[in-house]
C-alpha positions, 0 to 999 in steps of 0.5 A: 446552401451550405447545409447542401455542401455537407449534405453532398459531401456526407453522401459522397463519404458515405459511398465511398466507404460502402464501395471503396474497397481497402484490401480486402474490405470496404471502410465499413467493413473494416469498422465492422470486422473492428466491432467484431472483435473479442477486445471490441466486445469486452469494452461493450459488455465494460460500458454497459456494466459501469454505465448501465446504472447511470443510463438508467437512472437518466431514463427514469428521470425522462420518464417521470419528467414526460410523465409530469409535462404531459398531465393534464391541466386543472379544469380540462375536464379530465380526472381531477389531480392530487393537490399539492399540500399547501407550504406551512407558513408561521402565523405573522407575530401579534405584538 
């Protein structure tokens, strides 16, 4: 019931900032007039440049995990995997 309240009422605001005019433009129209902006771009074209290495290295990762989640399982008859090299162990001390 109560996802329905917010649902109503994100509908609702949802109409009225796309037909509610404000002067001389909607409230998306206003927001999109904003992003519009030489100021609003320089900040886009800042973000993108210090975050894009970041961003990029997060999505390799997705990837690589997606990638590794998906592989198929040992003996599903499927192309053999690479085995993993066994972990060296020291040999237990003879006394």
């Amino acid at each position: 019931m109560r996802f329905l309240l917010y649902l109503a009422i994100a509908l609702g605001l949802a109409y009225c900032g796309a037909t509610v005019k404000l002067g001389k433009r909607t409230f998306f129209g206003h927001v999109k007039a904003i992003w519009s902006t030489d100021e609003a771009k320089e900040l886009k074209d800042g973000v993108r440049e210090k975050a894009g290495p970041a961003a990029d290295r997060v999505k390799r990762g997705i990837e690589k995990g997606y990638e590794a989640a998906t592989e198929d399982e040992p003996g599903s008859g499927s192309a053999p995997r690479k085995k993993a090299p066994a972990p060296a162990t020291p040999a237990p001390a003879k006394p």
